[in-house]
Each structure stands twice: as structure tokens, then as C-alpha cells.
N, CA, C and O atoms as a Tinker XYZ file with bonds, in Angstrom:
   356  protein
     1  N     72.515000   40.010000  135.662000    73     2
     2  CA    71.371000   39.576000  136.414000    64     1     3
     3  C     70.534000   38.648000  135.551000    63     2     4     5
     4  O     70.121000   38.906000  134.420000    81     3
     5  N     70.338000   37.502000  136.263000    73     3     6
     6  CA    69.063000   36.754000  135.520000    64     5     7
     7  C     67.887000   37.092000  135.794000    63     6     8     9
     8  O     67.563000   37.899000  136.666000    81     7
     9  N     67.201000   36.523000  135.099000    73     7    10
    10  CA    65.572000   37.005000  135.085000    64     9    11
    11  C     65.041000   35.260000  134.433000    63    10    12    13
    12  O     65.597000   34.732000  133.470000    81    11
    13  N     63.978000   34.668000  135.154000    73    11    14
    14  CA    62.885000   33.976000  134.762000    64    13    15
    15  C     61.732000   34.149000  134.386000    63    14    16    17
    16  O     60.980000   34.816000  135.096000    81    15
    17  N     61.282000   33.600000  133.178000    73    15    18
    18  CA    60.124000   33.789000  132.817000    64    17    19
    19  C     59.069000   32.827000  132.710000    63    18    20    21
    20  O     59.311000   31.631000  132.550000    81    19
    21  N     57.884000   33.303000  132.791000    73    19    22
    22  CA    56.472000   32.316000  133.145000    64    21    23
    23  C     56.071000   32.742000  131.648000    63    22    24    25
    24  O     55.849000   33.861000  131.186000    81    23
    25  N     56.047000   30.954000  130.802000    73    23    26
    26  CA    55.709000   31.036000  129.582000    64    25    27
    27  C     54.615000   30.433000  129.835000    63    26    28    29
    28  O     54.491000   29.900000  130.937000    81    27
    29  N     53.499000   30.369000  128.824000    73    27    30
    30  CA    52.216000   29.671000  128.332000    64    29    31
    31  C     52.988000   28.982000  127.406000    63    30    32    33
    32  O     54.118000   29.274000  127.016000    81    31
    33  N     52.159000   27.871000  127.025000    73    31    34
    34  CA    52.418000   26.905000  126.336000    64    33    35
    35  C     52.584000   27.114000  124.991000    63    34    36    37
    36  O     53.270000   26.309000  124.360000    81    35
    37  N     51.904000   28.375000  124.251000    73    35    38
    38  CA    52.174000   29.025000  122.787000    64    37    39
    39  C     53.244000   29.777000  122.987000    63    38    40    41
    40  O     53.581000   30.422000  121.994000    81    39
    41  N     54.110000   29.958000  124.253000    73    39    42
    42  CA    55.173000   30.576000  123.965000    64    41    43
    43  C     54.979000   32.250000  124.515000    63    42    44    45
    44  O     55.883000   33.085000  124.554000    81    43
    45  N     54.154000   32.368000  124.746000    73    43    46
    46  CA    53.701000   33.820000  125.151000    64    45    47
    47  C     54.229000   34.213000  126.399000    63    46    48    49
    48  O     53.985000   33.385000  127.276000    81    47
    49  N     54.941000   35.306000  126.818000    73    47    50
    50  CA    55.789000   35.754000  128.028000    64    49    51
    51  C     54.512000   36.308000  129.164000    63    50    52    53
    52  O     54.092000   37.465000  129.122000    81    51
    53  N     54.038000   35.357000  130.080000    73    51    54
    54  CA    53.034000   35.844000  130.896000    64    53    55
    55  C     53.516000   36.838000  131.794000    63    54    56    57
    56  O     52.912000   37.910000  131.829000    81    55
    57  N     54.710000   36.620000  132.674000    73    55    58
    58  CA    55.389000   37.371000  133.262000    64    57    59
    59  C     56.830000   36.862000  133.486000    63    58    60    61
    60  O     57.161000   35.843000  132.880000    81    59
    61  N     57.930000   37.620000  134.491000    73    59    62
    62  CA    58.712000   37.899000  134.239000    64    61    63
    63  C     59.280000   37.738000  136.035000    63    62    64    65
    64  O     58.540000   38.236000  136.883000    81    63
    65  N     60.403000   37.134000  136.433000    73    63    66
    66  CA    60.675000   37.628000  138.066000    64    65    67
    67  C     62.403000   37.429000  137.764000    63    66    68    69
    68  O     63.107000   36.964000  136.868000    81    67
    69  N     62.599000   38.114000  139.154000    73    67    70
    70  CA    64.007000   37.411000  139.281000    64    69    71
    71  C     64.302000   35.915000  139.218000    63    70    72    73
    72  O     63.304000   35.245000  139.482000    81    71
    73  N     65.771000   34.964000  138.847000    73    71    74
    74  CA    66.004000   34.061000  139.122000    64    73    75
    75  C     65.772000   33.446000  140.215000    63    74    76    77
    76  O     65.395000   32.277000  140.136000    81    75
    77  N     65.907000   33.960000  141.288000    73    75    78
    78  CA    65.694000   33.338000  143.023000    64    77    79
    79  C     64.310000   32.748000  143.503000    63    78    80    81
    80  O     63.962000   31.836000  144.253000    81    79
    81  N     63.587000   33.841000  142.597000    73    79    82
    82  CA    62.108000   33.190000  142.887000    64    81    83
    83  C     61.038000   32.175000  142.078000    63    82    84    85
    84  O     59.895000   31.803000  142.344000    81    83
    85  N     62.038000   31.880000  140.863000    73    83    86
    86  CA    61.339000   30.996000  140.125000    64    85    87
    87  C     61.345000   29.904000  140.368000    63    86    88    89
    88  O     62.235000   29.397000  141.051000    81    87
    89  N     60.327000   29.229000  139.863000    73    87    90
    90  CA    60.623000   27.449000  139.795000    64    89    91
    91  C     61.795000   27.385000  138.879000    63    90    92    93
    92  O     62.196000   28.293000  138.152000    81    91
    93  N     62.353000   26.036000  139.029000    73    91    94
    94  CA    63.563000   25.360000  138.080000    64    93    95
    95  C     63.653000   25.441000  137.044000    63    94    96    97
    96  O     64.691000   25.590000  136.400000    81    95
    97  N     61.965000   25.314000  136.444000    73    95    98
    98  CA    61.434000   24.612000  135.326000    64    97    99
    99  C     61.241000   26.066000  133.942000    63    98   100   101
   100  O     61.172000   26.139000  132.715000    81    99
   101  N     61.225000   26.910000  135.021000    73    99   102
   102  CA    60.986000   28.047000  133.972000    64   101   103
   103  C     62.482000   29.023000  133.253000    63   102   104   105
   104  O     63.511000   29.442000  133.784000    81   103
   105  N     61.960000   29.086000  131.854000    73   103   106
   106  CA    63.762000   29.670000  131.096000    64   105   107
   107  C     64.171000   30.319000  132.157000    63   106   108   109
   108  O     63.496000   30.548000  133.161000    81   107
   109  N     65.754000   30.759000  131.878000    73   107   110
   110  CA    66.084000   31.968000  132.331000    64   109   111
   111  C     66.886000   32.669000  130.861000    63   110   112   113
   112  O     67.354000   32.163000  129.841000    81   111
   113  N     66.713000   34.519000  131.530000    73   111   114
   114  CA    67.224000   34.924000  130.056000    64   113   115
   115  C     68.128000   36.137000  131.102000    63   114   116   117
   116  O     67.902000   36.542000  132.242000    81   115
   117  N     69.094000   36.422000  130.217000    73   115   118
   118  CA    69.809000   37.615000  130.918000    64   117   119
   119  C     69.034000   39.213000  130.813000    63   118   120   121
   120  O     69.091000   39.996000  131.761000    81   119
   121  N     68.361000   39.525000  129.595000    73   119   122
   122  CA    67.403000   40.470000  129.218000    64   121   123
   123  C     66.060000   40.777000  128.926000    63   122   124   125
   124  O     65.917000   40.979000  127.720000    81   123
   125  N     65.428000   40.844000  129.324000    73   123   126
   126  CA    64.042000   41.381000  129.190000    64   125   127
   127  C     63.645000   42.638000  127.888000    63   126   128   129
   128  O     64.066000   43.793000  127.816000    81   127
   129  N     62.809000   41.993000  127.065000    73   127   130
   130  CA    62.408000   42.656000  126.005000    64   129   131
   131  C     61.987000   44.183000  126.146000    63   130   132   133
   132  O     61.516000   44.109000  127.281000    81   131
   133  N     61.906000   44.855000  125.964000    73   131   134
   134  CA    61.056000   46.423000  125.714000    64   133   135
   135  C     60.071000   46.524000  125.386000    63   134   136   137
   136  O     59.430000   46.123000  124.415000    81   135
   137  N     59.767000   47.447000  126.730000    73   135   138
   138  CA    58.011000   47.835000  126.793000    64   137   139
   139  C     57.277000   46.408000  127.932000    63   138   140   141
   140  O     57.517000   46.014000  129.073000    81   139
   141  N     56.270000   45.994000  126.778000    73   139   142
   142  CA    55.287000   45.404000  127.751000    64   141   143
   143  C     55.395000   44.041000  127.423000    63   142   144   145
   144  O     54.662000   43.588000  126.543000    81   143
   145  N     56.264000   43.270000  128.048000    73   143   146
   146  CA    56.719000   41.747000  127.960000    64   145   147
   147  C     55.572000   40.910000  127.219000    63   146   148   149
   148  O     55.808000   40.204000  126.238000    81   147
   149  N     54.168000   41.081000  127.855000    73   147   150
   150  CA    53.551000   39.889000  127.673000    64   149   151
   151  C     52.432000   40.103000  125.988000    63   150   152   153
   152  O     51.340000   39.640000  125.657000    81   151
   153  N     53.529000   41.123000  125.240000    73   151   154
   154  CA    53.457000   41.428000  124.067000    64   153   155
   155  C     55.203000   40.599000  122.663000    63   154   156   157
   156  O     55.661000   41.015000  121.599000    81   155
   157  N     55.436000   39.762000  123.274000    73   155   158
   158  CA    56.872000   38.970000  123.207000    64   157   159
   159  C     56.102000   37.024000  123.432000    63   158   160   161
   160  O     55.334000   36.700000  124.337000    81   159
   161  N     56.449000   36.406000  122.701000    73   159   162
   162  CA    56.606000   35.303000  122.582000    64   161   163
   163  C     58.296000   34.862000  123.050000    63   162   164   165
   164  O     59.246000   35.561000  122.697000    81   163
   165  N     58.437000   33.802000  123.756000    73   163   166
   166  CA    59.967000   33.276000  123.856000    64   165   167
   167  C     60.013000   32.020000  123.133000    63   166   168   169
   168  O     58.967000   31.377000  123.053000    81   167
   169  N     61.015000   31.597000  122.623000    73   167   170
   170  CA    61.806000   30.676000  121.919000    64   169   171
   171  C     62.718000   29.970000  122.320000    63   170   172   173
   172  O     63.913000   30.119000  122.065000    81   171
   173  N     62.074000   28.896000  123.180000    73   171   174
   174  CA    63.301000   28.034000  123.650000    64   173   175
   175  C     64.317000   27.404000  123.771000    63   174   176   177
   176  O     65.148000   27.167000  124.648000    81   175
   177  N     64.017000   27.020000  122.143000    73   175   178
   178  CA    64.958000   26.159000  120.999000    64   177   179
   179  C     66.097000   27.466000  120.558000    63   178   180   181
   180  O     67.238000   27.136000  120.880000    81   179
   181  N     66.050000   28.526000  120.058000    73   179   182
   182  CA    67.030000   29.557000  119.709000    64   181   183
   183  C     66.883000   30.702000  120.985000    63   182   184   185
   184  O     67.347000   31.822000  120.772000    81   183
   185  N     66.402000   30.490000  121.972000    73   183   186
   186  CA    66.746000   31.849000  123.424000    64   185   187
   187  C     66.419000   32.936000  122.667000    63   186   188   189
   188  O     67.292000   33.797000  122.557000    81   187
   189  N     65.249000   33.126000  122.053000    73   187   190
   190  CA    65.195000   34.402000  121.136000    64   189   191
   191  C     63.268000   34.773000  121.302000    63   190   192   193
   192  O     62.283000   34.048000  121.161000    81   191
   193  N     63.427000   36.183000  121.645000    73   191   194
   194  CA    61.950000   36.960000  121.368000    64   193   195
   195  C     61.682000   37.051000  119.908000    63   194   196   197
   196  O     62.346000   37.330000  118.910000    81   195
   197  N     60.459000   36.711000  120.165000    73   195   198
   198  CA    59.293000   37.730000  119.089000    64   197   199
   199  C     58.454000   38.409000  119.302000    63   198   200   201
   200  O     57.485000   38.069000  119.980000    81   199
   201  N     58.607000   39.595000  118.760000    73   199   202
   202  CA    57.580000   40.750000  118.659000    64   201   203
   203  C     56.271000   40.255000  118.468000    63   202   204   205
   204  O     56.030000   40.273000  117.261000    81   203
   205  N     55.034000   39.692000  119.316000    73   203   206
   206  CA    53.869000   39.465000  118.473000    64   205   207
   207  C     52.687000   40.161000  119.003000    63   206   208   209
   208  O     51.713000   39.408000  119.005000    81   207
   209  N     52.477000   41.149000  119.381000    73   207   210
   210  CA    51.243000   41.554000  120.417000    64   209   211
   211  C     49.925000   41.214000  119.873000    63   210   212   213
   212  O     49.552000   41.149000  118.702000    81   211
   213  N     49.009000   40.917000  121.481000    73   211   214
   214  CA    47.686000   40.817000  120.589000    64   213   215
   215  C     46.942000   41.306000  119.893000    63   214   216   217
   216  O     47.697000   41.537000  118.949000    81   215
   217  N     46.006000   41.668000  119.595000    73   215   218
   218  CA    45.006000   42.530000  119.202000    64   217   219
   219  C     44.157000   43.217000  120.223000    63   218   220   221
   220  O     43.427000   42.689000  121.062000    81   219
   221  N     44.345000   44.285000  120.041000    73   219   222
   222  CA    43.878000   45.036000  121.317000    64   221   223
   223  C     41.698000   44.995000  120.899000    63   222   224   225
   224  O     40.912000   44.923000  119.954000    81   223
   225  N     41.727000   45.078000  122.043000    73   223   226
   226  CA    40.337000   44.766000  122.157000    64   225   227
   227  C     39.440000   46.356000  122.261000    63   226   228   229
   228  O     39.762000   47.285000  123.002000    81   227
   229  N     38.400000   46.341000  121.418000    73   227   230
   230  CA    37.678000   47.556000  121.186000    64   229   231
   231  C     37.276000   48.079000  122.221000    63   230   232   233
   232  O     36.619000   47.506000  123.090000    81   231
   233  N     37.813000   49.796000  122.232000    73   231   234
   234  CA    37.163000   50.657000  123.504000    64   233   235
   235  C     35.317000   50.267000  124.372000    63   234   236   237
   236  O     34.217000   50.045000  123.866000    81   235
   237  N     35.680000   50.331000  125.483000    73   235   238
   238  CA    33.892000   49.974000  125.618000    64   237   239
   239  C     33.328000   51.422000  124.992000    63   238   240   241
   240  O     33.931000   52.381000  124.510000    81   239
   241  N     31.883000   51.152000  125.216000    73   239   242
   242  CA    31.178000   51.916000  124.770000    64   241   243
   243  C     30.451000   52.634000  125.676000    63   242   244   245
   244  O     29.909000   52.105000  126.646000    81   243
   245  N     30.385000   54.159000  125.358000    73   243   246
   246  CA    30.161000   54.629000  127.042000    64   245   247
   247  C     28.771000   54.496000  127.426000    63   246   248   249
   248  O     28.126000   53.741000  126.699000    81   247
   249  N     28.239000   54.958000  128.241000    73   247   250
   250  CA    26.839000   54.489000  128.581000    64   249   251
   251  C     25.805000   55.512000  127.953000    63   250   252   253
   252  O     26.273000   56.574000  127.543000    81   251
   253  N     24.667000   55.328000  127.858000    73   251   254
   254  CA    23.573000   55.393000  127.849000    64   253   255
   255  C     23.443000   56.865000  128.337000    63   254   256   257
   256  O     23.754000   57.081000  129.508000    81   255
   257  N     22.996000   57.948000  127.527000    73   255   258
   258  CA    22.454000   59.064000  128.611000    64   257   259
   259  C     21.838000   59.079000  129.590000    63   258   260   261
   260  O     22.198000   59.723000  130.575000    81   259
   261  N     20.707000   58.332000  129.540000    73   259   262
   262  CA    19.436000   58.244000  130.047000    64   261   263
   263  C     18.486000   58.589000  129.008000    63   262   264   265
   264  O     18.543000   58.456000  127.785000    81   263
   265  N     17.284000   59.232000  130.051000    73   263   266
   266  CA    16.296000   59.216000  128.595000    64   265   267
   267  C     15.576000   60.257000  129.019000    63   266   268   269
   268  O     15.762000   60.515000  130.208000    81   267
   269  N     14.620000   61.122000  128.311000    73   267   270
   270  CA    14.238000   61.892000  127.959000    64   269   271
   271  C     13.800000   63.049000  129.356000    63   270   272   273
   272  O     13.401000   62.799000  130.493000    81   271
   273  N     14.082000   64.339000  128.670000    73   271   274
   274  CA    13.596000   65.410000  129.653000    64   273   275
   275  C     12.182000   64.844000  130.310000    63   274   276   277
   276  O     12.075000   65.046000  131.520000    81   275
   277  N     11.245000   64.258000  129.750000    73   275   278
   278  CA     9.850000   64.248000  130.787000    64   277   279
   279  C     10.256000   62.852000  131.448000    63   278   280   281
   280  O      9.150000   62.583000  131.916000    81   279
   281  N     10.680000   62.286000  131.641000    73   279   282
   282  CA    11.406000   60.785000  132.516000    64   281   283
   283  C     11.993000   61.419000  133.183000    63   282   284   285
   284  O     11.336000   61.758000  134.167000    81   283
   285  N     13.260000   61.901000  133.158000    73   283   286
   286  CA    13.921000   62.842000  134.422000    64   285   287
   287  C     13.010000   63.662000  135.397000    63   286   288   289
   288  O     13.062000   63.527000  136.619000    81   287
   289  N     12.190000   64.504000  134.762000    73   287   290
   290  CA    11.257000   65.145000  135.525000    64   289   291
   291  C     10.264000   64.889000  136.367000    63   290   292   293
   292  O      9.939000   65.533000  137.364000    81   291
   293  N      9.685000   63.695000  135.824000    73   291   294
   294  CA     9.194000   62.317000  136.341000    64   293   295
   295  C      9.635000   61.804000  137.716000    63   294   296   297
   296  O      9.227000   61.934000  138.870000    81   295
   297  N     10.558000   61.218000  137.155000    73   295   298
   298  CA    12.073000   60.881000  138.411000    64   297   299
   299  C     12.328000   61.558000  139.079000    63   298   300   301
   300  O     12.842000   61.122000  140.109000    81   299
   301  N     12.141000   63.060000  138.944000    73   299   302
   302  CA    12.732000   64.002000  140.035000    64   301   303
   303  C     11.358000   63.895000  140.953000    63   302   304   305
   304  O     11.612000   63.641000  142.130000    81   303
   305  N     10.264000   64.007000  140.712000    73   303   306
   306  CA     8.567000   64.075000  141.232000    64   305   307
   307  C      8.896000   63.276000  142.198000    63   306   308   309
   308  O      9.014000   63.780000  143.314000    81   307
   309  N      9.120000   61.895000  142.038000    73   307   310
   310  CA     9.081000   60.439000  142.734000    64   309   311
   311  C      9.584000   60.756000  143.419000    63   310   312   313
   312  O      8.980000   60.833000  144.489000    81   311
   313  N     11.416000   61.305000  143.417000    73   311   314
   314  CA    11.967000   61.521000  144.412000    64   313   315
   315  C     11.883000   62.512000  145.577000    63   314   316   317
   316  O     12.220000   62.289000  146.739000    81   315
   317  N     11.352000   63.703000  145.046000    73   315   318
   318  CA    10.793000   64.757000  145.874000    64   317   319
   319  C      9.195000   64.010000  146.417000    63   318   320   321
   320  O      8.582000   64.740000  147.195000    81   319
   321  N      8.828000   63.296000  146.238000    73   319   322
   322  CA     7.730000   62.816000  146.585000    64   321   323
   323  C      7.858000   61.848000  148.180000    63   322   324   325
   324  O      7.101000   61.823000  149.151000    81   323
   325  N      9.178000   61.111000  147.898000    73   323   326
   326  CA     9.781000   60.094000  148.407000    64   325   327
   327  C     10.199000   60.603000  149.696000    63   326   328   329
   328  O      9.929000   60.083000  150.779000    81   327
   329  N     11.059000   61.935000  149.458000    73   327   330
   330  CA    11.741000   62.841000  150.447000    64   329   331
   331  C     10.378000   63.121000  151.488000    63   330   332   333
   332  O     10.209000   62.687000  152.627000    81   331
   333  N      9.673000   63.816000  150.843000    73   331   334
   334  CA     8.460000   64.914000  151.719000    64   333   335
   335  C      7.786000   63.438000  152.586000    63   334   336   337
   336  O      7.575000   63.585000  153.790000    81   335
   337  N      7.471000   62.067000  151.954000    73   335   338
   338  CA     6.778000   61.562000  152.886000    64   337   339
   339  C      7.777000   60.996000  153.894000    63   338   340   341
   340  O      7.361000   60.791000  155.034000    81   339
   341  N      9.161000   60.696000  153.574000    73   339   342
   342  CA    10.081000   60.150000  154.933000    64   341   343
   343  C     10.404000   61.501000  155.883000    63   342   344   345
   344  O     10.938000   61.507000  156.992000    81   343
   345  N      9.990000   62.460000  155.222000    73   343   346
   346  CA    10.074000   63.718000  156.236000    64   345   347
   347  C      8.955000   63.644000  156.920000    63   346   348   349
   348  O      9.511000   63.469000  158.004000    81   347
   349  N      7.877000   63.633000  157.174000    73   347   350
   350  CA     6.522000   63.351000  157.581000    64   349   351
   351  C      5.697000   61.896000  157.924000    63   350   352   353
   352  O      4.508000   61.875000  158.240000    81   351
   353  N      6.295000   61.057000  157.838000    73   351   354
   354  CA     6.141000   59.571000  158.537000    64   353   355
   355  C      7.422000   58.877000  159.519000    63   354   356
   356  O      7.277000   57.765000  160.027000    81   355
């Protein structure tokens, strides 16, 4: 089975389809690398992968607690405040 691949211009394996559905213009290879392709550079000149993955990008950072027991309590006032007058208007 062939397989075509959608290179970037540094060579980087963006993705990957069957032969039937590619343009003309894009390689074809009989095998597909292991694991996660668009961690593979292709080589046009020798039909040959390289291992190059990026650098994975730092976990986000989780949020914010909020803030302090008398702000919450606060916040809860407003909202019980909020409630009682749409109950009564």
C-alpha cells in the first residue's frame, strides 16, 4: 500500500493519506514511521525519515483559586441578595 505525505517546506511530515487522495505533487512512501508522524522529518533526496520531534510546550498553569474567605462570603451576600430581590420584584 502507498501512502502520501503532506510535507512543509523544512521537511516536516504534516500529515499522512492514502495514495488516491493526494495531489501528484506530494512523495509517496510505502511505510509510515512509528508513533506520531508529524514528529519525523522526510527526505526526498534519500526517501528516508528523521526522528526530530519538537519541543513540547510547557503544561498550562492551572487557575487561580480565587480569593479570600471574606470575598467569597461577600459574593455569596450579593448573590443571596440578588436571588431574594428577583423573588420579590
Amino acid at each position: 500500500m502507498k501512502y502520501a505525505l503532506n510535507v512543509n517546506t523544512d521537511g516536516r511530515i504534516l500529515s499522512a493519506t492514502f495514495d488516491r487522495y493526494a495531489p501528484a505533487q506530494w512523495p509517496r512512501v510505502d511505510t509510515l514511521p512509528q508513533g506520531d508522524i508529524t514528529d519525523y522529518l522526510y527526505h526526498a533526496d534519500t526517501k528516508s525519515f528523521e526522528y526530530k520531534p519538537l519541543p513540547k510546550p510547557d503544561p498550562p498553569k492551572p487557575p487561580e483559586t480565587g480569593g479570600t474567605a471574606a470575598e467569597i462570603a461577600r459574593l455569596e451576600e450579593r448573590i443571596n441578595n440578588l436571588e431574594q430581590n428577583a423573588i420579590y420584584n
